[in-house]
C-alpha positions in Angstrom: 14.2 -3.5 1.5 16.2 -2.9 -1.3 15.0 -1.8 -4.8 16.5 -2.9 -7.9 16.4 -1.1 -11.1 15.5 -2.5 -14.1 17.8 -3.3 -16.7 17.3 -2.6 -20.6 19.3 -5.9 -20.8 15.8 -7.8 -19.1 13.7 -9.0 -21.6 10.2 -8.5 -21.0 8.6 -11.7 -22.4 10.1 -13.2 -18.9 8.6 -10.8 -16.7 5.3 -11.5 -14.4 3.3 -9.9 -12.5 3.3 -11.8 -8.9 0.8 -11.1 -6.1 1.4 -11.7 -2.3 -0.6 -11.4 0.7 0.8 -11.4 4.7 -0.1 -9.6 7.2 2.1 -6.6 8.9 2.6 -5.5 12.3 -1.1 -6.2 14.4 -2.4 -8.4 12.0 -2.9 -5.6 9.3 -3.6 -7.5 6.2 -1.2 -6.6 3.2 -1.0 -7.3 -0.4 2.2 -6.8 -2.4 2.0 -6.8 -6.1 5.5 -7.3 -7.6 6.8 -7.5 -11.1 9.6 -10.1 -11.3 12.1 -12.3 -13.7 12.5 -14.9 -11.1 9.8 -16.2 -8.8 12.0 -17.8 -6.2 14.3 -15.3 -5.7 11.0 -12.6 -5.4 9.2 -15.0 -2.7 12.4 -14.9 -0.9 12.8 -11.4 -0.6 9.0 -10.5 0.1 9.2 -12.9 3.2 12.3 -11.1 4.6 10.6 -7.6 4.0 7.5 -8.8 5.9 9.4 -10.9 8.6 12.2 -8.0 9.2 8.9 -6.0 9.9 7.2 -8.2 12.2 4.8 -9.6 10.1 4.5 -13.0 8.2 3.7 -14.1 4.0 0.3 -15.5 4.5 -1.2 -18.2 1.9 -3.1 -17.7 -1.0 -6.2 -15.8 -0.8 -5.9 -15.2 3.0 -6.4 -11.6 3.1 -7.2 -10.8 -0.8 -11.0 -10.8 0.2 -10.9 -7.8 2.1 -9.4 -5.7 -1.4 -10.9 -4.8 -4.5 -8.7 -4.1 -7.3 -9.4 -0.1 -8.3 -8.1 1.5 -11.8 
């Protein structure tokens, strides 16, 4: 996975925080909090990551019971 770095040229005001949750390699549930201009193009590359790892992007609350958000 590739990390892009941000540009001064980005205006925040069109910035979100996005979370996903998936599972990883033998079902280990994962949550991946990302901060992003566009929310196709962030989906997009979140399911690669987790695909080219052998896991899958689950739905919407189908591992974010088993965190608590700390700090």
């Amino acid at each position: 996975m590739r990390l892009r770095v941000a540009s001064a040229a980005i205006d925040d005001a069109n910035m979100e925080t996005i979370i996903y949750e998936g599972y990883g390699p033998g079902g280990t549930a994962v949550m991946v909090e990302c901060l992003s201009d566009n929310r196709n193009r962030t989906v997009a590359e979140v399911r690669h990551a987790f695909s080219k790892c052998g896991g899958n992007l689950g739905t919407d609350g189908s591992v974010a019971y088993l965190f608590s958000k700390k700090g």
